[in-house]
C-alpha positions, -999 to 999 in steps of 0.1 A, spaced: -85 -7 -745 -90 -47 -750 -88 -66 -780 -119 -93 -762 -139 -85 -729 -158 -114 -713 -179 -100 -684 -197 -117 -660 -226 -100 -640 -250 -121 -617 -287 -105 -628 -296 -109 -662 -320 -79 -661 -284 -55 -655 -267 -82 -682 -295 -74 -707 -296 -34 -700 -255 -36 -704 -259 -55 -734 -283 -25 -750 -259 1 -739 -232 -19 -757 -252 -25 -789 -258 15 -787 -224 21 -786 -214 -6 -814 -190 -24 -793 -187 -54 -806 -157 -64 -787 -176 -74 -753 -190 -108 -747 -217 -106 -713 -223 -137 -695 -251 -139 -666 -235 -158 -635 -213 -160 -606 -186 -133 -611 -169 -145 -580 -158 -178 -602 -153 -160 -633 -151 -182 -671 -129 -213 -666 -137 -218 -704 -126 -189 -714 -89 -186 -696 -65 -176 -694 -71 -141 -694 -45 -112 -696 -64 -89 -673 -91 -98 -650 -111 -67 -630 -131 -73 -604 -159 -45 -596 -169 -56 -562 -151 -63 -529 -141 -98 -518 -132 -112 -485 -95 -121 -506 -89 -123 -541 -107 -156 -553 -89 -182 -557 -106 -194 -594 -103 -158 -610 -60 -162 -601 -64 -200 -617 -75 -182 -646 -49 -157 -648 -21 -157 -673 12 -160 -666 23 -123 -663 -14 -112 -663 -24 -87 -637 -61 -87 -611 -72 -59 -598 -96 -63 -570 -108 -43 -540 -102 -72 -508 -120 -63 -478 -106 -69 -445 -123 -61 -410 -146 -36 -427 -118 -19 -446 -116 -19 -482 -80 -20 -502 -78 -16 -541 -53 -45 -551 -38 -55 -579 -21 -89 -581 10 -96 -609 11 -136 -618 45 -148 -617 45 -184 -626 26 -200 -594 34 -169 -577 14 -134 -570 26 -97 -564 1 -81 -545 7 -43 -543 -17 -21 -526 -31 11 -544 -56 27 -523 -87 26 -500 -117 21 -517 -152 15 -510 -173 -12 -532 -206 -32 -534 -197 -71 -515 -187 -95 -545 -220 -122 -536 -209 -157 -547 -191 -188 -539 -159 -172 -540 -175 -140 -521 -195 -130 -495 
């Protein structure tokens, strides 16, 4: 599905267990990274893709810094308790937000989260 996967998760315990799953599986194609999801891998952009497994309050502001031009986020963004799958299209400085369908999802913790 992905040529490269960087993936960031915040507790190294899950980051080790994911990495044993993945060595099981002999993917070789996933890079894991223990820290703050919520501000994703400056380093490492742009990406093409970007998927965010948890809910945020909006769709951070560094993970669409780190979006390619015509790349494409998909987030849950909760609002007032309701949760909305979302997936943003990059457009130069602009974003296409189109919303797919309710969803429920763990709270993204971090500096760009709750």
């Amino acid at each position: 599905l992905a040529g490269h996967v960087v993936s960031v998760e915040r507790h190294a315990g899950l980051a080790r267990l994911a990495a044993e799953h993945l060595h099981a599986c002999r993917a070789q194609n996933v890079e894991l990274m223990v820290g703050d999801g919520s501000r994703g891998v400056p380093a490492r952009a742009p990406f093409e893709a970007i998927a965010v497994h948890a809910a945020a309050p909006a769709p951070p502001p560094a993970l669409l810094e780190q979006l390619a031009d015509g790349g494409r986020m998909v987030v849950p963004v909760a609002d007032d308790g309701d949760e909305m799958l979302t997936v943003l299209h990059r457009h130069g400085s602009e974003f296409e937000a189109v919303a797919i369908t309710p969803c429920r999802f763990v709270l993204l913790i971090g500096a760009e989260g709750f």
